[in-house]
Biotite code that builds the C-alpha atoms (Angstrom):
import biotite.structure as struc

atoms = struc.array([
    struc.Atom([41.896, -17.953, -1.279], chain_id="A", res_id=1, res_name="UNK", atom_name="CA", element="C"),
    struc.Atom([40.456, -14.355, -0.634], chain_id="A", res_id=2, res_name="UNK", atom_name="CA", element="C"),
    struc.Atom([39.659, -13.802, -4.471], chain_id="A", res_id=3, res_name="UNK", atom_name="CA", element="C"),
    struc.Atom([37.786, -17.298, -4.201], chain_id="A", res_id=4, res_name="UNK", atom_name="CA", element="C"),
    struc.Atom([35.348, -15.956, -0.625], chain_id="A", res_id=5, res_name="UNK", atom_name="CA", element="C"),
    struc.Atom([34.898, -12.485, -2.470], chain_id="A", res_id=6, res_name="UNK", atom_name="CA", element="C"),
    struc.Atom([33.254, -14.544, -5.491], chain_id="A", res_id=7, res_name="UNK", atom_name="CA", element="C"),
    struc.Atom([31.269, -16.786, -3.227], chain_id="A", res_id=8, res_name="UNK", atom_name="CA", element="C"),
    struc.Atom([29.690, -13.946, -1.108], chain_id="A", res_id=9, res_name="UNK", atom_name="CA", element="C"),
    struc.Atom([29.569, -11.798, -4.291], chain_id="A", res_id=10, res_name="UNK", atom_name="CA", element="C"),
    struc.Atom([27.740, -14.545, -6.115], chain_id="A", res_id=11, res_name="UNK", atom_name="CA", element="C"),
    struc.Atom([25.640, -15.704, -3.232], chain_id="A", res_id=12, res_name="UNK", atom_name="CA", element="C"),
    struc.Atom([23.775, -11.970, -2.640], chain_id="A", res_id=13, res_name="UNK", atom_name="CA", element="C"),
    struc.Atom([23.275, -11.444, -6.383], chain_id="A", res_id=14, res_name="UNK", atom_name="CA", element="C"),
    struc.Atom([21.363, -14.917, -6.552], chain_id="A", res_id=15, res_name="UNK", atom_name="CA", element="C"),
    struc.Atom([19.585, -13.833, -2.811], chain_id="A", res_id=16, res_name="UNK", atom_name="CA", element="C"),
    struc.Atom([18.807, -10.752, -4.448], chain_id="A", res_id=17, res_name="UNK", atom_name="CA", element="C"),
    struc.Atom([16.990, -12.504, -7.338], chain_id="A", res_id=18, res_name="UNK", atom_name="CA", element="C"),
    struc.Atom([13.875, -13.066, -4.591], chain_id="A", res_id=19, res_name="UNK", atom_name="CA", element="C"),
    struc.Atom([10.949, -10.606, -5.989], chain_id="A", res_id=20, res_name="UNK", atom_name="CA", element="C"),
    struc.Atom([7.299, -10.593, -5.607], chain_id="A", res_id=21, res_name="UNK", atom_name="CA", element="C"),
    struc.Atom([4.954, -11.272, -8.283], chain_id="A", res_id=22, res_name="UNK", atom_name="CA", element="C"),
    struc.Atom([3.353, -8.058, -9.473], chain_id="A", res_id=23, res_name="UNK", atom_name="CA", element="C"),
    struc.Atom([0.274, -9.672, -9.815], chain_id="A", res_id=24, res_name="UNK", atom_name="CA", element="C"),
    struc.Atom([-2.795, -11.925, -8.672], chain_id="A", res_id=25, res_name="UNK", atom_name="CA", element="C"),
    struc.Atom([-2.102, -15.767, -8.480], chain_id="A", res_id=26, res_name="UNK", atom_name="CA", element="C"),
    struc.Atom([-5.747, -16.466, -8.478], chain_id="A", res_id=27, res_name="UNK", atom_name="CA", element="C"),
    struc.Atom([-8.005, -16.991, -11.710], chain_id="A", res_id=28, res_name="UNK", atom_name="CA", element="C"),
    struc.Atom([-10.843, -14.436, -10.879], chain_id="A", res_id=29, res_name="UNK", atom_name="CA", element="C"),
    struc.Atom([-13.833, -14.509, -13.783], chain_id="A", res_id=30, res_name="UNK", atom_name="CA", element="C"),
    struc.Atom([-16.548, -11.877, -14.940], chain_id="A", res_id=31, res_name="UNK", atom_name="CA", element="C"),
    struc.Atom([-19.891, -13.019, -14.074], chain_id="A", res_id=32, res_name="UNK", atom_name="CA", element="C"),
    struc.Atom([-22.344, -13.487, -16.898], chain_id="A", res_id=33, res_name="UNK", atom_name="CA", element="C"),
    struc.Atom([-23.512, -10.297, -18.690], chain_id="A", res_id=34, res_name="UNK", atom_name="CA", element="C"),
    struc.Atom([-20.933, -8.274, -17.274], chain_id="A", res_id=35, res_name="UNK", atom_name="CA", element="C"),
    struc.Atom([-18.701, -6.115, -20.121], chain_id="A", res_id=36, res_name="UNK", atom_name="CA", element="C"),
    struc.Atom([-15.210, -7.116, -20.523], chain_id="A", res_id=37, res_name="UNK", atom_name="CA", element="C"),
    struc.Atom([-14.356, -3.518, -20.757], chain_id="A", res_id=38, res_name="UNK", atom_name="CA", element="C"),
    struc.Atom([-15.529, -3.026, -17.341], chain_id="A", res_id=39, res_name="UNK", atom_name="CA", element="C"),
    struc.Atom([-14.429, -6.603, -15.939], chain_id="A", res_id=40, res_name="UNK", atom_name="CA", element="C"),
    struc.Atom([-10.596, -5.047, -17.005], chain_id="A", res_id=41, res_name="UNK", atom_name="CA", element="C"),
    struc.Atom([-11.144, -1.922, -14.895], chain_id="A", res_id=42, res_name="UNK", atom_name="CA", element="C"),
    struc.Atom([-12.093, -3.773, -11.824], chain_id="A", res_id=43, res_name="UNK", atom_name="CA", element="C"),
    struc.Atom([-8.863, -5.455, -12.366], chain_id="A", res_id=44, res_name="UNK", atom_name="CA", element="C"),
    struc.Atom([-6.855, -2.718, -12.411], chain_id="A", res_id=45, res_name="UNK", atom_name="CA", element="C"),
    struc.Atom([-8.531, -1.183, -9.558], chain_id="A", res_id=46, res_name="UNK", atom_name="CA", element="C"),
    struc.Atom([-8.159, -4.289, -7.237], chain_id="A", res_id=47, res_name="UNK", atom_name="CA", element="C"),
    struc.Atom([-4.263, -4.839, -8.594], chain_id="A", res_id=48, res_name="UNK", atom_name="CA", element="C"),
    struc.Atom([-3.814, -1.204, -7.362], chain_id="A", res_id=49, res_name="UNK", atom_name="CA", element="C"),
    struc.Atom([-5.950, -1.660, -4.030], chain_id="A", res_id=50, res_name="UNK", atom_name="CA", element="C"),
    struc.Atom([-3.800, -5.280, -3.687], chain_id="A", res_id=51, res_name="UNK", atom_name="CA", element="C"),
    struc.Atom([-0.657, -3.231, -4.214], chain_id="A", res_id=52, res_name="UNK", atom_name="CA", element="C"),
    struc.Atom([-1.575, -0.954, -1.151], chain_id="A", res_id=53, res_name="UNK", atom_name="CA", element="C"),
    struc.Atom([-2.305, -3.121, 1.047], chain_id="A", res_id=54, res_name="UNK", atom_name="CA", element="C"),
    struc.Atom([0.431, -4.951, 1.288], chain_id="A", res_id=55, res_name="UNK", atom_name="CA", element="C"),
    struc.Atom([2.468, -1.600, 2.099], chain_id="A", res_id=56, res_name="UNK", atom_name="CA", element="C"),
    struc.Atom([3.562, -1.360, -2.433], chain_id="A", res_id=57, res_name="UNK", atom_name="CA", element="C"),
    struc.Atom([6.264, -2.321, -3.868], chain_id="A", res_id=58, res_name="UNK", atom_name="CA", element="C"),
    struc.Atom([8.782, -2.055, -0.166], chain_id="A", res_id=59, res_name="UNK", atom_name="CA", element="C"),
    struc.Atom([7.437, -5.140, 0.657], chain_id="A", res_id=60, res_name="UNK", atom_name="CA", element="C"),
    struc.Atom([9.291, -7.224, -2.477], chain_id="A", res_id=61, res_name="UNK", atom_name="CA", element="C"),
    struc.Atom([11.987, -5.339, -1.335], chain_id="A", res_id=62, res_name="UNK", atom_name="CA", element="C"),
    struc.Atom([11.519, -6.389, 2.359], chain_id="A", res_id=63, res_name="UNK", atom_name="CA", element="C"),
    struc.Atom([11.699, -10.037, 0.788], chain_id="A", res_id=64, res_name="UNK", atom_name="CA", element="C"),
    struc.Atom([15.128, -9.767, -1.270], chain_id="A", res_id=65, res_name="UNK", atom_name="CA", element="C"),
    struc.Atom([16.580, -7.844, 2.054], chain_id="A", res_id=66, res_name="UNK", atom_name="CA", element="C"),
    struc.Atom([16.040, -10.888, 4.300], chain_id="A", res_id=67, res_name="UNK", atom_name="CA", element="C"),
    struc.Atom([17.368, -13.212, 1.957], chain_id="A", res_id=68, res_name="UNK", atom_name="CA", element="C"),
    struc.Atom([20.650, -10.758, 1.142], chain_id="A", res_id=69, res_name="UNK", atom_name="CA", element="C"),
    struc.Atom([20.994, -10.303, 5.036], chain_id="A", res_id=70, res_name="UNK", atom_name="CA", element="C"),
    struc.Atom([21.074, -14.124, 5.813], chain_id="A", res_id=71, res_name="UNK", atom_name="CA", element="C"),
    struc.Atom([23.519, -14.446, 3.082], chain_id="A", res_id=72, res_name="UNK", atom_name="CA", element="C"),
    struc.Atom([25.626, -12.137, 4.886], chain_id="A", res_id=73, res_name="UNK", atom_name="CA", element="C"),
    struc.Atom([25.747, -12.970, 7.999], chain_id="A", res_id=74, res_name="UNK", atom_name="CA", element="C"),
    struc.Atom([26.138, -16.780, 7.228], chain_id="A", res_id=75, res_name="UNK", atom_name="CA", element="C"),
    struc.Atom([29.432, -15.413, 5.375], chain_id="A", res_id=76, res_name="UNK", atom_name="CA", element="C"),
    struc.Atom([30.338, -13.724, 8.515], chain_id="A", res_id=77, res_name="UNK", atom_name="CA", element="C"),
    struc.Atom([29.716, -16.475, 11.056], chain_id="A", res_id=78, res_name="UNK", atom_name="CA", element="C"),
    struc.Atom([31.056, -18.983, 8.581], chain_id="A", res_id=79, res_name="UNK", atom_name="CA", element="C"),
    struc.Atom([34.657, -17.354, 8.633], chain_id="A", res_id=80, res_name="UNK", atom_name="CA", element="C"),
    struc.Atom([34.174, -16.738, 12.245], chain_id="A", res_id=81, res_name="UNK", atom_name="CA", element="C"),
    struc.Atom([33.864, -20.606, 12.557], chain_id="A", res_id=82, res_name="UNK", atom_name="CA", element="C"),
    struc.Atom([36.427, -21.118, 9.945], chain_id="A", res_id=83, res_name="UNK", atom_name="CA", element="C"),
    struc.Atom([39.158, -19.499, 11.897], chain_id="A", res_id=84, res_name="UNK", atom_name="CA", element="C"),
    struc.Atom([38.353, -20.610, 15.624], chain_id="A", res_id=85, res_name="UNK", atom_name="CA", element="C"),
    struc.Atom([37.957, -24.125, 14.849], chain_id="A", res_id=86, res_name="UNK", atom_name="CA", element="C"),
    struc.Atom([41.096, -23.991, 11.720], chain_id="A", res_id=87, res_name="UNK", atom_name="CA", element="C"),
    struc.Atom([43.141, -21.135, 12.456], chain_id="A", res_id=88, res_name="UNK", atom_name="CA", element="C"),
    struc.Atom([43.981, -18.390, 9.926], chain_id="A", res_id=89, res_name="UNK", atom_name="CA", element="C"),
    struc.Atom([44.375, -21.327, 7.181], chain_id="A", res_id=90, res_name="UNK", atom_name="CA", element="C"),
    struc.Atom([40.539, -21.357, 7.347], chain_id="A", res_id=91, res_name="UNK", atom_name="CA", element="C"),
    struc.Atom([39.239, -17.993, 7.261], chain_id="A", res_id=92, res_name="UNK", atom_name="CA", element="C"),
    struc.Atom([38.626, -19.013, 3.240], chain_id="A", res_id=93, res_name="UNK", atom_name="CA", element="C"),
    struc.Atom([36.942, -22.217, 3.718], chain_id="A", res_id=94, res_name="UNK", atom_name="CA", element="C"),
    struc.Atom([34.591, -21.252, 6.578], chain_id="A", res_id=95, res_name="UNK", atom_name="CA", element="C"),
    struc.Atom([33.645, -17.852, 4.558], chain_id="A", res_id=96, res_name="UNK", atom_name="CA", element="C"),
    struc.Atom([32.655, -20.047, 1.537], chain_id="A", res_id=97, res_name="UNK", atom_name="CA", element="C"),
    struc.Atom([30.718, -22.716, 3.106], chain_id="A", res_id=98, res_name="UNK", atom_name="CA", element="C"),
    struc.Atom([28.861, -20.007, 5.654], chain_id="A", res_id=99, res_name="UNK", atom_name="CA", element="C"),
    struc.Atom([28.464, -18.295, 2.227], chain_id="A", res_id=100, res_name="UNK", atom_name="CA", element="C"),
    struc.Atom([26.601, -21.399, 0.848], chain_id="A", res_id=101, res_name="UNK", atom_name="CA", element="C"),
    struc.Atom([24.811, -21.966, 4.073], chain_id="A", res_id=102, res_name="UNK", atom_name="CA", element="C"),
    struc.Atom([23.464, -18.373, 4.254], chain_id="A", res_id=103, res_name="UNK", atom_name="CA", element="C"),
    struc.Atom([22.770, -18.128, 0.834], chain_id="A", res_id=104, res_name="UNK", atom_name="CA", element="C"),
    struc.Atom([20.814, -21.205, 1.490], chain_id="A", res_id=105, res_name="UNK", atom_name="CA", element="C"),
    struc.Atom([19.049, -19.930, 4.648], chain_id="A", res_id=106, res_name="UNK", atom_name="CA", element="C"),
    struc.Atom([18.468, -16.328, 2.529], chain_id="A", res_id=107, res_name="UNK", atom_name="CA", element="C"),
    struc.Atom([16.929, -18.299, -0.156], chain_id="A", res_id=108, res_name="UNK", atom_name="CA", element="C"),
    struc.Atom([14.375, -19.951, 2.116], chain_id="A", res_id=109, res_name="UNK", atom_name="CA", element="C"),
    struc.Atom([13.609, -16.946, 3.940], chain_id="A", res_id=110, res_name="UNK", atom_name="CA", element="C"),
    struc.Atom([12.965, -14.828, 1.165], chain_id="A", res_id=111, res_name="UNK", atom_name="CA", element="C"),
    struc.Atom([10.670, -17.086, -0.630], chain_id="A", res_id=112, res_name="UNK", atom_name="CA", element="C"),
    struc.Atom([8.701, -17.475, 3.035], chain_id="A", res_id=113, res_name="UNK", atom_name="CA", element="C"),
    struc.Atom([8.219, -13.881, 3.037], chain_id="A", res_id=114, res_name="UNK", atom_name="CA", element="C"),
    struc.Atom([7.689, -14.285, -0.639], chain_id="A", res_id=115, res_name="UNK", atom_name="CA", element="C"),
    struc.Atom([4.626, -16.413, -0.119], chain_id="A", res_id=116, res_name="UNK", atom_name="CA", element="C"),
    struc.Atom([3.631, -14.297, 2.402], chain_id="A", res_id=117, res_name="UNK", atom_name="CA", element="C"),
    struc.Atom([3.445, -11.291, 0.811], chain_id="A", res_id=118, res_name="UNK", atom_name="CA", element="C"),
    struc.Atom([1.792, -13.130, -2.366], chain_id="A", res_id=119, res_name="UNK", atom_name="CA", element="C"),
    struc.Atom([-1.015, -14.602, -0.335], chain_id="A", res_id=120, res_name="UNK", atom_name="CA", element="C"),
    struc.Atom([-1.825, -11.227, 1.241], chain_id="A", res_id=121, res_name="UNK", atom_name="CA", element="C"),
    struc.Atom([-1.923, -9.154, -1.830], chain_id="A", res_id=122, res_name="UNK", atom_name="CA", element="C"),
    struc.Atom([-4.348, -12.429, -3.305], chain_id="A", res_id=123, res_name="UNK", atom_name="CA", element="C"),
    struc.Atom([-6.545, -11.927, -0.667], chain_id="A", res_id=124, res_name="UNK", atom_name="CA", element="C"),
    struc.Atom([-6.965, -8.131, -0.361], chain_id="A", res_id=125, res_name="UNK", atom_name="CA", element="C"),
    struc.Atom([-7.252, -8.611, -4.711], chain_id="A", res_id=126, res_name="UNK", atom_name="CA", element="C"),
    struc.Atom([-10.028, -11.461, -4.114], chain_id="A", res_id=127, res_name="UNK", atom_name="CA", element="C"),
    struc.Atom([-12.049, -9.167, -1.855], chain_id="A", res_id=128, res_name="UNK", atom_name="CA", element="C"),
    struc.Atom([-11.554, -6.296, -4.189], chain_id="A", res_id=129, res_name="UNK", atom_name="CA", element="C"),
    struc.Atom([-12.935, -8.358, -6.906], chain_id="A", res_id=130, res_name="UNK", atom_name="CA", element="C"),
    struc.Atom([-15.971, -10.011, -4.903], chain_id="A", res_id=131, res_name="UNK", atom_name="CA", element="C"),
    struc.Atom([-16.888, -6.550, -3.945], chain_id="A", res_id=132, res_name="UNK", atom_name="CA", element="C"),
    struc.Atom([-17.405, -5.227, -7.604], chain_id="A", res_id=133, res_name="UNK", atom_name="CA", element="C"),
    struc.Atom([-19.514, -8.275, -8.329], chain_id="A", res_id=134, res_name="UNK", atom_name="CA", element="C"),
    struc.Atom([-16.634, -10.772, -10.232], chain_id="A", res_id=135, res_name="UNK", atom_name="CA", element="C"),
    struc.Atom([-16.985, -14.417, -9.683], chain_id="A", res_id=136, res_name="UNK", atom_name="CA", element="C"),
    struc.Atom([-13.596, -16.346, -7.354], chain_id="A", res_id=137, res_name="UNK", atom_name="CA", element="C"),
    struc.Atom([-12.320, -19.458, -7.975], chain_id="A", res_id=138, res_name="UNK", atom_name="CA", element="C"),
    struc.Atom([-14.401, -22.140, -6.994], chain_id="A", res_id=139, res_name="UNK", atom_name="CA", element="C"),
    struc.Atom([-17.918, -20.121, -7.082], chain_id="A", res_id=140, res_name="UNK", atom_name="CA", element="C"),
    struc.Atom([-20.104, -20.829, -10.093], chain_id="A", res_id=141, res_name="UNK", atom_name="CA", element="C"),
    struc.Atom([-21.971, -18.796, -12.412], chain_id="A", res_id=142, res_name="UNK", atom_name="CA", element="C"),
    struc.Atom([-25.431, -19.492, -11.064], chain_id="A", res_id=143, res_name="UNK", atom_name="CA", element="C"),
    struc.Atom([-24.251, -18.140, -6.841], chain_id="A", res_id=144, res_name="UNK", atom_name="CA", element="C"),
    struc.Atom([-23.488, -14.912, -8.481], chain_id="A", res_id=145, res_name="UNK", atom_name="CA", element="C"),
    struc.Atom([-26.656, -12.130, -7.770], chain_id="A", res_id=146, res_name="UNK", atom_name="CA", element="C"),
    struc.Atom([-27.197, -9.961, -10.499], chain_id="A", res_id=147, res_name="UNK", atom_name="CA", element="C"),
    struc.Atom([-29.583, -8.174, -8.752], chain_id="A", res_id=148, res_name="UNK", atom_name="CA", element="C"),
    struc.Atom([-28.554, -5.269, -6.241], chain_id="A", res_id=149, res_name="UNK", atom_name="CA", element="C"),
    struc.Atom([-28.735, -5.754, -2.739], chain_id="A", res_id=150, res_name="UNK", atom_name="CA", element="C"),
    struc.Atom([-31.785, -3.528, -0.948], chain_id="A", res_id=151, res_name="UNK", atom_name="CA", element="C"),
    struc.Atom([-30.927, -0.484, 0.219], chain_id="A", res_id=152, res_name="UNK", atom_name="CA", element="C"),
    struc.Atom([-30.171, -0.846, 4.282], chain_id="A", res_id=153, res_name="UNK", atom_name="CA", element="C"),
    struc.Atom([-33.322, 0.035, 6.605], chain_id="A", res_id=154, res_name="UNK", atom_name="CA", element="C"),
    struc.Atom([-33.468, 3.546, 8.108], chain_id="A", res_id=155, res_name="UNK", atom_name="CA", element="C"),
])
């Protein structure tokens, strides 16, 4: 029965540890008209970089797969804690496996919430980044882009 919870909780933070972060944009962001590819690639890779930073780099991927490996955990723990008030020693085993499942569960969700999270924040500090150097975001059209520079501010 204890070989059986090992695999559970074993198996249940290697799949809560799967939760990562996309290491990239989720948003379709074009070069405007006129506007070198060459160039269009190197705004890119400055806004991935300035995306990256802002959302505090790569610790906050690892932020995600932490809450989902802690959940996972302590649903194991509360699980066999349940187990053996309501079951006696006999089910220590059977409480650990189903808090296992239940936390693993729980982990899941909260990882991919802080997933999203994370996502959506490093799209919008990208989008910004991209709108600043002149590159057109979803949903705005060619002719809303101004090739012209903006005057000069008044002194």
């Amino acid at each position: 029965m204890r070989t059986r919870t090992y695999a559970v909780v074993i198996g249940a933070v290697l799949l809560a540890a799967c939760a990562t972060i996309p290491n990239g944009p989720s948003v379709a962001v074009m070069p405007p008209p006129g506007k070198p590819f060459d160039l269009f690639v190197a705004d890119d890779q400055l806004c991935r970089n300035y995306a990256t930073q802002s959302i505090g780099g790569t610790s906050a991927s690892q932020a995600a797969a932490a809450s989902a490996v802690t959940s996972a955990v302590i649903g194991t723990a509360l699980g066999a804690a349940v187990g053996a008030a309501a079951g006696g020693h006999n089910s220590v085993g059977t409480g650990a496996a189903v808090g296992a499942v239940a936390g693993t569960a729980v982990g899941i969700g909260e990882g991919d919430y802080a997933g999203r999270s994370v996502q959506r924040r490093y799209d919008i500090a990208y989008e910004q980044c991209m709108y600043a150097r002149g590159n057109l975001l979803p949903g705005q059209s060619a002719a809303s882009y101004r090739s012209a520079p903006l005057p000069p501010p008044p002194q």
